[in-house]
Biopython code that builds the backbone (N, CA, C, O; Angstrom):
import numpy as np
from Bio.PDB.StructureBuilder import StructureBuilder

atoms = [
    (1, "UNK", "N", (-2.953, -12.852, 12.234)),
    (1, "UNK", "CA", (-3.152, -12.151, 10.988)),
    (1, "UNK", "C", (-2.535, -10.769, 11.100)),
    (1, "UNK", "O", (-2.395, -10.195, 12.181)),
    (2, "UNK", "N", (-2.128, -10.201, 9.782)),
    (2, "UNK", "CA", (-1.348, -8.651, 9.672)),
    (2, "UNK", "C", (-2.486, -8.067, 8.819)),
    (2, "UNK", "O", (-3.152, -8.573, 7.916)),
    (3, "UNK", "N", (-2.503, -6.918, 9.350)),
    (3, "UNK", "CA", (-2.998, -5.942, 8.303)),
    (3, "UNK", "C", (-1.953, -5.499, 7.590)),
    (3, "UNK", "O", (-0.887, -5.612, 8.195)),
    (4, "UNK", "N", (-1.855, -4.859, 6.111)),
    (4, "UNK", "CA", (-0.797, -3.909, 5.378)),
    (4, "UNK", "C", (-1.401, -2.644, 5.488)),
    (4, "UNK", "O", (-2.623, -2.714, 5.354)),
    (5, "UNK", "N", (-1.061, -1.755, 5.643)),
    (5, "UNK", "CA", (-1.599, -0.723, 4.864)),
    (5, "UNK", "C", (-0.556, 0.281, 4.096)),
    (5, "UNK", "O", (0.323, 0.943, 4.647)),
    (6, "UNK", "N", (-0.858, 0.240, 2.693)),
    (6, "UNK", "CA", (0.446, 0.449, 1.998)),
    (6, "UNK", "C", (0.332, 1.613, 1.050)),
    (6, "UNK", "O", (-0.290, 1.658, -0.012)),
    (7, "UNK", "N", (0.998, 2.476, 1.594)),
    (7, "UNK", "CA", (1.116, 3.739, 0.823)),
    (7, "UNK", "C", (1.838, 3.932, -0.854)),
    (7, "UNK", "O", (3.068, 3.907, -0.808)),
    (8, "UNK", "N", (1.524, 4.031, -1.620)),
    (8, "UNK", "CA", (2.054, 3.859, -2.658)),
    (8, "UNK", "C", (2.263, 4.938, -3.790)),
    (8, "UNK", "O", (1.192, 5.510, -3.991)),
    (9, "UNK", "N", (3.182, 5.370, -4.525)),
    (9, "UNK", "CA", (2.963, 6.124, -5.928)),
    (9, "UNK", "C", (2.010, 5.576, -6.864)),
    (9, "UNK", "O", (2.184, 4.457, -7.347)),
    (10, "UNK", "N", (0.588, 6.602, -7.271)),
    (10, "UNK", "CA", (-0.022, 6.042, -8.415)),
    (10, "UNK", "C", (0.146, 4.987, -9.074)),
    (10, "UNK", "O", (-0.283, 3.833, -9.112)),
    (11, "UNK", "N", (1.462, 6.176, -10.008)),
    (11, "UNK", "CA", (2.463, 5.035, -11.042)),
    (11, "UNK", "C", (2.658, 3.322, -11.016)),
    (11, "UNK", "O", (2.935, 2.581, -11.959)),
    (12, "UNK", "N", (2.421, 3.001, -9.652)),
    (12, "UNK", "CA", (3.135, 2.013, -8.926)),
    (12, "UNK", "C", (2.199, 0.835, -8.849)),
    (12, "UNK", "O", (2.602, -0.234, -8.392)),
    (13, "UNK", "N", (0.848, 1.004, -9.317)),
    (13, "UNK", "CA", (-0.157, 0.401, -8.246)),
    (13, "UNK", "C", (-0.420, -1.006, -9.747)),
    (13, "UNK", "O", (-0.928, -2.058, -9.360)),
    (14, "UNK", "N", (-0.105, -0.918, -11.104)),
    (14, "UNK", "CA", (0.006, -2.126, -11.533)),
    (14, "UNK", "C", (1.361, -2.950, -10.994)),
    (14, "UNK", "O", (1.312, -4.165, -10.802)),
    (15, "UNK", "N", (2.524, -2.198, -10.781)),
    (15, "UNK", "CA", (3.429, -3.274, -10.617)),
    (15, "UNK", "C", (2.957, -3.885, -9.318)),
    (15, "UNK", "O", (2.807, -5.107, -9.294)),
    (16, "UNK", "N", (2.731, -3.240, -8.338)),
    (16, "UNK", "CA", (2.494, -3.701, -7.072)),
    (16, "UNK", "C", (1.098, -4.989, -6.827)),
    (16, "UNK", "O", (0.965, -5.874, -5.982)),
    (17, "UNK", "N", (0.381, -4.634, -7.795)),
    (17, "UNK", "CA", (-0.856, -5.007, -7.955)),
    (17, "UNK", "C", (-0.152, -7.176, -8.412)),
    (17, "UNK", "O", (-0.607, -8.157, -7.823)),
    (18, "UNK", "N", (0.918, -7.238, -9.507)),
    (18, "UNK", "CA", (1.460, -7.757, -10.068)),
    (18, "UNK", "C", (2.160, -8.612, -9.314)),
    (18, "UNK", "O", (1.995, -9.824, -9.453)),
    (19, "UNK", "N", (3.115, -8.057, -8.332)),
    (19, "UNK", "CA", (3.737, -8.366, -7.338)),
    (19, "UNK", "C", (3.002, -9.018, -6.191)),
    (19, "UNK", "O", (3.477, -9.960, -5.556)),
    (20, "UNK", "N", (2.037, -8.576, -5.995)),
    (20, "UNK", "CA", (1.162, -9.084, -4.762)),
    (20, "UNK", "C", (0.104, -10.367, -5.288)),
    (20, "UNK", "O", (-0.408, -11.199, -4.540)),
    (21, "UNK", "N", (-0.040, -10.294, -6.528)),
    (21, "UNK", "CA", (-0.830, -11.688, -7.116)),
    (21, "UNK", "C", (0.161, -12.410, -7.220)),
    (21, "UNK", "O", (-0.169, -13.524, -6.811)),
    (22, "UNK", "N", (1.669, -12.405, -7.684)),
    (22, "UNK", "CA", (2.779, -13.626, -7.437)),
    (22, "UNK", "C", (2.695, -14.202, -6.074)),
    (22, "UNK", "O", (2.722, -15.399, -5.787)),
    (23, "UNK", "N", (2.589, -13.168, -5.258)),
    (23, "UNK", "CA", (2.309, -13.664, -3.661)),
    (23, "UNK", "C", (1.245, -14.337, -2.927)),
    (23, "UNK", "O", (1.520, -14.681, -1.778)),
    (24, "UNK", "N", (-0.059, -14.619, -3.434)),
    (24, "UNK", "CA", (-0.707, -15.231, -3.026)),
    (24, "UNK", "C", (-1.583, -14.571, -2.228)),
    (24, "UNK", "O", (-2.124, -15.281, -1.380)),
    (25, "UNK", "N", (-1.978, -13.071, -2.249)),
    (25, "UNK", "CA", (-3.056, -12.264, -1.002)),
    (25, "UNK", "C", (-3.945, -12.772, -2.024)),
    (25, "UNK", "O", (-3.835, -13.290, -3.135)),
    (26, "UNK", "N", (-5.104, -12.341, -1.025)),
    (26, "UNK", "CA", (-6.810, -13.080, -1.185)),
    (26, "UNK", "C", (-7.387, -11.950, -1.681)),
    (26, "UNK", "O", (-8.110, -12.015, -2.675)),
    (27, "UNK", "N", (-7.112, -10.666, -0.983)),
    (27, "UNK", "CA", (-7.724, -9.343, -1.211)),
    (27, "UNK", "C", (-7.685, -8.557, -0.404)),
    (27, "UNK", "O", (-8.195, -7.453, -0.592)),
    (28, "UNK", "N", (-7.920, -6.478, -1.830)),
    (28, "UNK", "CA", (-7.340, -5.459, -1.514)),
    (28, "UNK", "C", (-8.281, -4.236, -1.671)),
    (28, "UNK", "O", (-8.674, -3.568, -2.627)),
    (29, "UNK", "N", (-8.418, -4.228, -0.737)),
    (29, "UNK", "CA", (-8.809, -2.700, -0.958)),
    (29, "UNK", "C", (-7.845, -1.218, -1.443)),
    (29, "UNK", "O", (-6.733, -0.740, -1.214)),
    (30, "UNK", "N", (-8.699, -0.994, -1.997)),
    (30, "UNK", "CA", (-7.266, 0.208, -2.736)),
    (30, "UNK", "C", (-8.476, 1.810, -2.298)),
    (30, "UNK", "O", (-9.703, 1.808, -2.393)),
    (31, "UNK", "N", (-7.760, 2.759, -1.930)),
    (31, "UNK", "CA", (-8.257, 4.159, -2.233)),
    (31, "UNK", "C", (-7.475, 5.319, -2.550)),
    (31, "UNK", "O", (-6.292, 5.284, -2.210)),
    (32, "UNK", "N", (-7.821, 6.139, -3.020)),
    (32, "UNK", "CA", (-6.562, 7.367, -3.202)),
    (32, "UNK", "C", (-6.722, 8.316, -2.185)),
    (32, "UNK", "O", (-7.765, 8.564, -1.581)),
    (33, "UNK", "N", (-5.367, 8.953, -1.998)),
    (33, "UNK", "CA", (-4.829, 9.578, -0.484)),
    (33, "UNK", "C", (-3.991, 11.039, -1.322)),
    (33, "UNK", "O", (-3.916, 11.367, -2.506)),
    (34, "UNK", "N", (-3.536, 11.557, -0.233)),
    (34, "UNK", "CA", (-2.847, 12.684, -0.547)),
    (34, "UNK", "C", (-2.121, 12.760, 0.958)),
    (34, "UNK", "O", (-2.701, 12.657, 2.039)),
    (35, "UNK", "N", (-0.991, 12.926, 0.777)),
    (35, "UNK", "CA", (0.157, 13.123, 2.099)),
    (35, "UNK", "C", (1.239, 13.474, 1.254)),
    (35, "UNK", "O", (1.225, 13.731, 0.050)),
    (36, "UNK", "N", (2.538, 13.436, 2.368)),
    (36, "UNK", "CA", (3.817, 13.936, 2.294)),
    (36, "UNK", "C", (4.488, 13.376, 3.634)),
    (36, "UNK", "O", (3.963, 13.286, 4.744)),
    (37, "UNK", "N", (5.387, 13.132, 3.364)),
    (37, "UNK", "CA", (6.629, 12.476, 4.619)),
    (37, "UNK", "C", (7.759, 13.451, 4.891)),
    (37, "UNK", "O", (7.845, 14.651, 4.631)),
    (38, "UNK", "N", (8.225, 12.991, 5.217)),
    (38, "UNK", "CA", (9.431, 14.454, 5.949)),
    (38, "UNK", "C", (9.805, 14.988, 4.928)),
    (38, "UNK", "O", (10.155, 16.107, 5.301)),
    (39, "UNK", "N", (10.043, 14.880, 3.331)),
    (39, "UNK", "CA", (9.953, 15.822, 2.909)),
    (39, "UNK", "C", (8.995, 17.029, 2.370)),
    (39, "UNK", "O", (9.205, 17.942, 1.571)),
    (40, "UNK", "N", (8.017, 16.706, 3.032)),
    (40, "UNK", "CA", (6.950, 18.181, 3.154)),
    (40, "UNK", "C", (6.413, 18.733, 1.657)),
    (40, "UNK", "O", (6.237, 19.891, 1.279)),
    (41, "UNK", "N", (6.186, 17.222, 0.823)),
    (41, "UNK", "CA", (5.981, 17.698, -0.358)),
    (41, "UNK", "C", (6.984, 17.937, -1.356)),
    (41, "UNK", "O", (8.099, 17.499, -1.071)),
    (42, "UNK", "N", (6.852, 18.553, -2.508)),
    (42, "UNK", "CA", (7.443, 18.500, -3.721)),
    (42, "UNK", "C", (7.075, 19.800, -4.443)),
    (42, "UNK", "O", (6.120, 20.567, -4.322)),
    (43, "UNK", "N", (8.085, 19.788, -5.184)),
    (43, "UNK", "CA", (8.346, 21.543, -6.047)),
    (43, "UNK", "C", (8.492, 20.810, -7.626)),
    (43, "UNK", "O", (9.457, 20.215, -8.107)),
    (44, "UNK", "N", (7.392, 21.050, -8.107)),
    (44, "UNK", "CA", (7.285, 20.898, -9.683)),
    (44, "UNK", "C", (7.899, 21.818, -10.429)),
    (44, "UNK", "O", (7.666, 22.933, -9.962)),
    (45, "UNK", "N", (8.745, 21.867, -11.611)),
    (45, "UNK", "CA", (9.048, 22.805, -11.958)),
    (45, "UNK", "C", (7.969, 23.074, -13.528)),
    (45, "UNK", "O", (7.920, 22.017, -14.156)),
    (46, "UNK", "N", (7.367, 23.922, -14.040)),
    (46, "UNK", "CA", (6.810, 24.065, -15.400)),
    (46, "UNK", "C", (6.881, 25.560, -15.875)),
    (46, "UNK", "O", (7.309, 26.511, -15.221)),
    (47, "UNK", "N", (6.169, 25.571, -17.657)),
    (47, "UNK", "CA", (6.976, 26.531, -17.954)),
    (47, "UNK", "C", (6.657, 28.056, -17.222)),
    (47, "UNK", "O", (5.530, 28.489, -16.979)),
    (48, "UNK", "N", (7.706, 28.614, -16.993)),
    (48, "UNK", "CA", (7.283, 30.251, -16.794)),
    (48, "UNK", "C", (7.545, 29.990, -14.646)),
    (48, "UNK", "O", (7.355, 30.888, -13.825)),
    (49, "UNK", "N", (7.916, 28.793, -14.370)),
    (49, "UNK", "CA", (8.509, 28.919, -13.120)),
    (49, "UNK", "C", (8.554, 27.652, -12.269)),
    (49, "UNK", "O", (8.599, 26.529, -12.773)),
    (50, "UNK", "N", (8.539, 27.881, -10.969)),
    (50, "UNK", "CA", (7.886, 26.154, -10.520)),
    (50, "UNK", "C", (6.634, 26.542, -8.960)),
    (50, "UNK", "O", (6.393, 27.550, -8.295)),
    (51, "UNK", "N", (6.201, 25.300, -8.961)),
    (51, "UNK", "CA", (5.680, 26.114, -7.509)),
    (51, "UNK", "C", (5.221, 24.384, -6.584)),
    (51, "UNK", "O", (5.093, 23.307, -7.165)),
    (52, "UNK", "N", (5.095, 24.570, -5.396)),
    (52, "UNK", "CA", (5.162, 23.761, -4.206)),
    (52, "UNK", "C", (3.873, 22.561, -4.092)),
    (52, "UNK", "O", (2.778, 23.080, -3.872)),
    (53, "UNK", "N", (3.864, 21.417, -4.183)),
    (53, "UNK", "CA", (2.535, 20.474, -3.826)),
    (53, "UNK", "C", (2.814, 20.210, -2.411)),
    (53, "UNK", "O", (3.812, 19.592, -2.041)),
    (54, "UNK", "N", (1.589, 20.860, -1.332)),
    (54, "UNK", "CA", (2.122, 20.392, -0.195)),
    (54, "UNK", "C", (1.848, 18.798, 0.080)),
    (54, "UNK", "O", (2.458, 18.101, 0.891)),
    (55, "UNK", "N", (0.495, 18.281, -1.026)),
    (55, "UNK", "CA", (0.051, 17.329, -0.537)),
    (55, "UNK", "C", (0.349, 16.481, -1.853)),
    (55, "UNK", "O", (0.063, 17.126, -2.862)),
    (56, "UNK", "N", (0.868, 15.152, -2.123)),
    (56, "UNK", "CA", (1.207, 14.334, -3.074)),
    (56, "UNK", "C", (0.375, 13.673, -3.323)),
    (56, "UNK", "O", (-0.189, 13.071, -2.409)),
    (57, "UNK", "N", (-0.028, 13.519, -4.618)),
    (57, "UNK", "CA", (-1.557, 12.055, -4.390)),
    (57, "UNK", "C", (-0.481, 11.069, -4.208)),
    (57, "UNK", "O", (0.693, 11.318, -4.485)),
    (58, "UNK", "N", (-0.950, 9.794, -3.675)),
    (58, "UNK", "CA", (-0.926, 8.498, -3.129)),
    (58, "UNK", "C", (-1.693, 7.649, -3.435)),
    (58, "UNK", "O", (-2.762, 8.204, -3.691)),
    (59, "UNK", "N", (-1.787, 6.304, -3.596)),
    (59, "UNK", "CA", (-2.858, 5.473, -3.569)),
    (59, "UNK", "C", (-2.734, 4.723, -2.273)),
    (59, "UNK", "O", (-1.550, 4.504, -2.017)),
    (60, "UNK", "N", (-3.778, 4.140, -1.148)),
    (60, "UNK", "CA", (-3.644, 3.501, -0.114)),
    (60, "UNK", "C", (-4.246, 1.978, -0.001)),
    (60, "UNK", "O", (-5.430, 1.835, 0.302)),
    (61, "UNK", "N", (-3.443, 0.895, -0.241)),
    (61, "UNK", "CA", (-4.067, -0.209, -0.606)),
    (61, "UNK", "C", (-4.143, -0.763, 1.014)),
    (61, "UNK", "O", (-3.225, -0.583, 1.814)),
    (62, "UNK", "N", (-5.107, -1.299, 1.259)),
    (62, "UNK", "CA", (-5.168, -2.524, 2.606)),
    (62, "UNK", "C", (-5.422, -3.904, 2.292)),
    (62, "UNK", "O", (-6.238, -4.313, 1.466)),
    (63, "UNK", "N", (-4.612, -4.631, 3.061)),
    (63, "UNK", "CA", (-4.829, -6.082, 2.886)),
    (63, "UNK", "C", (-4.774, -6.849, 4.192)),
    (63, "UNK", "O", (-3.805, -6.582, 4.904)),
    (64, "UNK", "N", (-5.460, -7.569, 4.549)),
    (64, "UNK", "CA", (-5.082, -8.674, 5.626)),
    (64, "UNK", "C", (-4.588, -10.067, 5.028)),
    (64, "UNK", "O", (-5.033, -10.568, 3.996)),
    (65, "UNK", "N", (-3.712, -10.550, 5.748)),
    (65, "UNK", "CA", (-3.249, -11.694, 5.051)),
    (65, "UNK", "C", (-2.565, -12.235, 6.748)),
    (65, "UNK", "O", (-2.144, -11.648, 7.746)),
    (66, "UNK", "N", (-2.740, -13.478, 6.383)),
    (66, "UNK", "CA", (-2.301, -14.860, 7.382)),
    (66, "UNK", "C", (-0.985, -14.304, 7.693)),
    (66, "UNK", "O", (-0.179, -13.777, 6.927)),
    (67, "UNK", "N", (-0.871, -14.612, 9.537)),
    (67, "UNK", "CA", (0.716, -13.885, 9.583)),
    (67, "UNK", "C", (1.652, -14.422, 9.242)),
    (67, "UNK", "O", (2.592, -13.634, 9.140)),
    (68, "UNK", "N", (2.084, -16.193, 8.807)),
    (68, "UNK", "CA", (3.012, -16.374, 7.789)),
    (68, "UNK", "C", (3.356, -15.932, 6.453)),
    (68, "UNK", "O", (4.519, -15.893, 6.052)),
    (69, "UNK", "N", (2.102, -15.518, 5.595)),
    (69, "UNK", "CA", (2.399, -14.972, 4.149)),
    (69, "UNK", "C", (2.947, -13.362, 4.397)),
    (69, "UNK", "O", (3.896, -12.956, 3.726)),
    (70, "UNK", "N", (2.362, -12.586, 5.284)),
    (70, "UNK", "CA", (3.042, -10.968, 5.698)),
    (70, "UNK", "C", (4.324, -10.719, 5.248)),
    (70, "UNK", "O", (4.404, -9.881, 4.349)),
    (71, "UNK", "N", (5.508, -11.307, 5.699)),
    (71, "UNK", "CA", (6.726, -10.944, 5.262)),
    (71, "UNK", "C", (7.124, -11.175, 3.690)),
    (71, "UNK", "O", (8.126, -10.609, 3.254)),
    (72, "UNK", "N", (6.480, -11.852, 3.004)),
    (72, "UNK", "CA", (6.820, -12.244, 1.604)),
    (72, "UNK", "C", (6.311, -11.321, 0.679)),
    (72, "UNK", "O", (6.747, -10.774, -0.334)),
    (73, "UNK", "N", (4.554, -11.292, 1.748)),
    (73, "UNK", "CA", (3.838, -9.761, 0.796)),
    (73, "UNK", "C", (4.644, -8.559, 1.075)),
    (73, "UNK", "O", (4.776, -7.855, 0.074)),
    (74, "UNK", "N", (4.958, -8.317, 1.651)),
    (74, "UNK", "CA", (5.534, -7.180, 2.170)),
    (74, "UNK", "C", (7.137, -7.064, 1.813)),
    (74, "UNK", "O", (7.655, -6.028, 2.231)),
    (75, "UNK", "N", (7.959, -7.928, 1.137)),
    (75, "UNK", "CA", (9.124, -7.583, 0.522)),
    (75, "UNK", "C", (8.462, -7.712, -1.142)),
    (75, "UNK", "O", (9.146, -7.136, -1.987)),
    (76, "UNK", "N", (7.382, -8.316, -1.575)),
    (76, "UNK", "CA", (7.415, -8.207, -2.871)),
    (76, "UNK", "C", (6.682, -6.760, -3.150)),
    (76, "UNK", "O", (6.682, -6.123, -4.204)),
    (77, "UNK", "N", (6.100, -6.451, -1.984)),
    (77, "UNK", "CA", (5.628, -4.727, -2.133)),
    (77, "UNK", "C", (6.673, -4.386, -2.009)),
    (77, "UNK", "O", (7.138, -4.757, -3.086)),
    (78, "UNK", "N", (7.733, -3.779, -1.317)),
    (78, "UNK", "CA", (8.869, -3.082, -1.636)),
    (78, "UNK", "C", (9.670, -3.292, -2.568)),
    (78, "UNK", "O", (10.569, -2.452, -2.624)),
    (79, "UNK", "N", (9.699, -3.995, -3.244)),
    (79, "UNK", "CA", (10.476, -4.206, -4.301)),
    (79, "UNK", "C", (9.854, -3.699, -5.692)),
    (79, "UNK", "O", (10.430, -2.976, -6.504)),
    (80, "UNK", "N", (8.211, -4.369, -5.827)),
    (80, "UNK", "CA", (7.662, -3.591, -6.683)),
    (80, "UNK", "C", (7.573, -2.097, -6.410)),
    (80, "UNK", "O", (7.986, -1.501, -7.405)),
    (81, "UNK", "N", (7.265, -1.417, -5.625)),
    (81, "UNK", "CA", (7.169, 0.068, -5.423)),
    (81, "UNK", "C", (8.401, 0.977, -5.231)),
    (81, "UNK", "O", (8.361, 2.167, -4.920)),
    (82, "UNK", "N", (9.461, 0.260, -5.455)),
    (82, "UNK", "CA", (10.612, 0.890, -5.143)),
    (82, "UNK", "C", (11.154, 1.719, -6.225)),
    (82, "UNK", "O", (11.197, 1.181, -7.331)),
    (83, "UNK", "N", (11.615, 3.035, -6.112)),
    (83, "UNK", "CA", (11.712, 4.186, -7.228)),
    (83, "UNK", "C", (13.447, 4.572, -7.097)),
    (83, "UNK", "O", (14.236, 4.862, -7.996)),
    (84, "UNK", "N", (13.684, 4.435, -5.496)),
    (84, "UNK", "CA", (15.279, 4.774, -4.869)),
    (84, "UNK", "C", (14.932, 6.513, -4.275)),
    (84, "UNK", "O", (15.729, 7.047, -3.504)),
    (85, "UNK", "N", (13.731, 7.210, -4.728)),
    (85, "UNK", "CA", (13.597, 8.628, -4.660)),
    (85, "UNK", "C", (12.411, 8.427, -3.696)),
    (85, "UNK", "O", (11.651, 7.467, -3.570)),
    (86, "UNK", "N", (12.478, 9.783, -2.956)),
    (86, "UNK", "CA", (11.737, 9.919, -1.950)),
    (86, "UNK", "C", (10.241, 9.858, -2.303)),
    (86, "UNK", "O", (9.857, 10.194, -3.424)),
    (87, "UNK", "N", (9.427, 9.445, -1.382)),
    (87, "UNK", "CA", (8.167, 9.891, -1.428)),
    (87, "UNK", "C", (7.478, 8.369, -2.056)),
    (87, "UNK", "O", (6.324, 8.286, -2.478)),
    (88, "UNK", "N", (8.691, 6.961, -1.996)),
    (88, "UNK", "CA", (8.450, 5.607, -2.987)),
    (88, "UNK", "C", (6.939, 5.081, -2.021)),
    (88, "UNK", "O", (6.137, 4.231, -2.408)),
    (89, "UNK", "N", (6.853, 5.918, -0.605)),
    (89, "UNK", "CA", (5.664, 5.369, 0.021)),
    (89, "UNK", "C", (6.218, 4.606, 1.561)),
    (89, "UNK", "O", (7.399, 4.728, 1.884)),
    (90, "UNK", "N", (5.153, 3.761, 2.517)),
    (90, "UNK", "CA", (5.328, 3.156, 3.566)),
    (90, "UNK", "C", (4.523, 1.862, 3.444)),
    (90, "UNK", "O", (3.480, 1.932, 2.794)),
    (91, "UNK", "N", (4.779, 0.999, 3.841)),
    (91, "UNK", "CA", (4.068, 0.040, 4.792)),
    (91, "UNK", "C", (3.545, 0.105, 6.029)),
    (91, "UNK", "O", (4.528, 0.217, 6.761)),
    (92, "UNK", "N", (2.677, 0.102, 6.624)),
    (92, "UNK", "CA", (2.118, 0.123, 8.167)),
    (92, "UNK", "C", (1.927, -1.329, 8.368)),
    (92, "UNK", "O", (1.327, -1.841, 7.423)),
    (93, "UNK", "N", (2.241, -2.116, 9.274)),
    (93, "UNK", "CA", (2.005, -3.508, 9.817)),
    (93, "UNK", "C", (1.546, -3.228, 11.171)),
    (93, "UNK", "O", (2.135, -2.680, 12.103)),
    (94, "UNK", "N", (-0.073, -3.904, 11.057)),
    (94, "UNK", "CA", (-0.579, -4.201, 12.371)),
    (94, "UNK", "C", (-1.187, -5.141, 12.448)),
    (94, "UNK", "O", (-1.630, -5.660, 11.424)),
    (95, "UNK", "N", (-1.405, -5.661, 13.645)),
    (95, "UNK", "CA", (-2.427, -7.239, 14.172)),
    (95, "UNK", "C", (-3.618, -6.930, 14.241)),
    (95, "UNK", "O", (-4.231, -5.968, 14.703)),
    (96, "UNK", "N", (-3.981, -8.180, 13.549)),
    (96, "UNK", "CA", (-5.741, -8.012, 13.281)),
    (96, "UNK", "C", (-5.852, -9.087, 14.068)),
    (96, "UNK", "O", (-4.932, -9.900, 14.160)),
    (97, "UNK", "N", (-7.560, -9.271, 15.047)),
    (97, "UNK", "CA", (-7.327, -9.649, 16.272)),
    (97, "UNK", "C", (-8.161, -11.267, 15.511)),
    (97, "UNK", "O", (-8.059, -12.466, 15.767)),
    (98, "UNK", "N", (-8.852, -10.567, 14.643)),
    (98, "UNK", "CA", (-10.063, -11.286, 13.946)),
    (98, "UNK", "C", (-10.689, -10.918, 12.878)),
    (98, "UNK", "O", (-10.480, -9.722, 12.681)),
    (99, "UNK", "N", (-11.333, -11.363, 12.125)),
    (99, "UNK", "CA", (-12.128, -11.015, 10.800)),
    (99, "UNK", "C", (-13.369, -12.252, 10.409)),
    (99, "UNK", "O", (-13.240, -13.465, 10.239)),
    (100, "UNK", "N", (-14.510, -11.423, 10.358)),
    (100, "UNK", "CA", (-15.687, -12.095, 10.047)),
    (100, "UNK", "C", (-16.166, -12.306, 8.345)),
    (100, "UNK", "O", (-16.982, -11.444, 8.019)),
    (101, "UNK", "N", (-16.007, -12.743, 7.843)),
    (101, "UNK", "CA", (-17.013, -12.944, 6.179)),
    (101, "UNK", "C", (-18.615, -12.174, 6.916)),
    (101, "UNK", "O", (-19.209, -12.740, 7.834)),
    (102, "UNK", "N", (-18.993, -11.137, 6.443)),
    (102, "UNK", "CA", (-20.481, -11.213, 6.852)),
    (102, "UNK", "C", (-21.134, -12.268, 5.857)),
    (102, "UNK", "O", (-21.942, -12.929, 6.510)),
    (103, "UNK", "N", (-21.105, -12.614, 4.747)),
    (103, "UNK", "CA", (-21.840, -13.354, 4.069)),
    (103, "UNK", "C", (-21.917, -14.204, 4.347)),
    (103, "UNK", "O", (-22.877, -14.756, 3.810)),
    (104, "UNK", "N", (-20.804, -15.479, 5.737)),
    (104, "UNK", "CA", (-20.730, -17.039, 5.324)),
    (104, "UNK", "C", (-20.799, -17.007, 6.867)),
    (104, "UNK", "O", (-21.227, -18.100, 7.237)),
    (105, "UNK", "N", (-20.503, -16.037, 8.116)),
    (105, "UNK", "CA", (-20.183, -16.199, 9.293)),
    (105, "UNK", "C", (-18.953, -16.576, 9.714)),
    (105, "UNK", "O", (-18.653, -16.574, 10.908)),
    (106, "UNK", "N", (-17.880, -17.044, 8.467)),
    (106, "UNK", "CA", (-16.967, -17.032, 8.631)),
    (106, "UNK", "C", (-15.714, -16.547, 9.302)),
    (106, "UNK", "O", (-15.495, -15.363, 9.045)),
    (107, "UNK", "N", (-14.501, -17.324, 10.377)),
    (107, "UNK", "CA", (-14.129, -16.470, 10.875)),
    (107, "UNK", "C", (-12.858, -16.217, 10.775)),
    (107, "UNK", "O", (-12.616, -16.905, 9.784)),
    (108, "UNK", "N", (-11.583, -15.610, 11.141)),
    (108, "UNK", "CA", (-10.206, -15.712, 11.479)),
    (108, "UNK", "C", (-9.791, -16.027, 9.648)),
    (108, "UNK", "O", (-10.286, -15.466, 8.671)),
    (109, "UNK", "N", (-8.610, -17.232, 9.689)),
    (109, "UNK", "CA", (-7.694, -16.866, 8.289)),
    (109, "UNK", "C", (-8.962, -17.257, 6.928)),
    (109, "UNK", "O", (-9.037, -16.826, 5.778)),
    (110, "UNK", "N", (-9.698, -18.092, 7.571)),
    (110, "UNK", "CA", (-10.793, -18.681, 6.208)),
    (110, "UNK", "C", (-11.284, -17.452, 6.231)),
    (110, "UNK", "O", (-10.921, -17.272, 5.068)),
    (111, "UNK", "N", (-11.944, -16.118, 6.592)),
    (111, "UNK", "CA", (-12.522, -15.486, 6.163)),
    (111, "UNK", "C", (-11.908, -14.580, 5.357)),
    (111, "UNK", "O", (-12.561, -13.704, 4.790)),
    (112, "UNK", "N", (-10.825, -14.676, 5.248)),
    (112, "UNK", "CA", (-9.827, -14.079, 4.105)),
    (112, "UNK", "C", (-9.995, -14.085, 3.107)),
    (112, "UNK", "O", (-9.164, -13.602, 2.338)),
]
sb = StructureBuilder()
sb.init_structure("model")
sb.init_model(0)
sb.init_chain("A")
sb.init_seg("    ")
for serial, (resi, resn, name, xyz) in enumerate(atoms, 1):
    if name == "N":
        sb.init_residue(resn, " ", resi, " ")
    sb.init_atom(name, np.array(xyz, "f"), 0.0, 1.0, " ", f" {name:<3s}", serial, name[0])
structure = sb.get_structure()
């Protein structure tokens, strides 16, 4: 099994949302974040001047999904979240060793 953990633009989180139900995940946790990537934030401009966001909101969705479906979720997330401009977000991919259902005792891909 993969974990995602997928950094995203606000804006982004129906298409992605859209994109990832064509794909077949089971389920997502979503929360909102605030970061910046090497470009260190963003300079708004409004009226009477502009001034610096060091920190960008983000939304941070997680998903585990079976490690055959991973690569399919994970190009239809980039494709939905894709802007061409900086800051479109990351993917993190890591191995999940195991996962329990607390409700059923359930274990590994069925508890998905």
């Amino acid at each position: 099994m993969k974990k995602l953990e997928v950094i995203i633009r606000p804006g982004k989180l129906d298409a992605v949302k859209k994109a990832m139900s064509a794909s077949g995940y089971t389920g997502v946790t979503i929360s909102q974040a605030e970061g910046h990537g090497s470009q260190k934030g963003l300079v708004q401009d409004k009226a009477g001047g502009s001034y610096r966001m060091d920190l960008v909101p983000k939304l941070r969705m997680e998903v585990v999904v079976a490690e055959a479906d991973a690569e399919r979720l994970i190009e239809a997330i980039s494709k939905a979240a894709l802007t061409g401009e900086p800051g479109d977000g990351k993917i993190f991919i890591s191995d999940v060793r195991d996962v329990v259902r607390i409700r059923t005792g359930e274990r590994g891909t069925q508890a998905l």
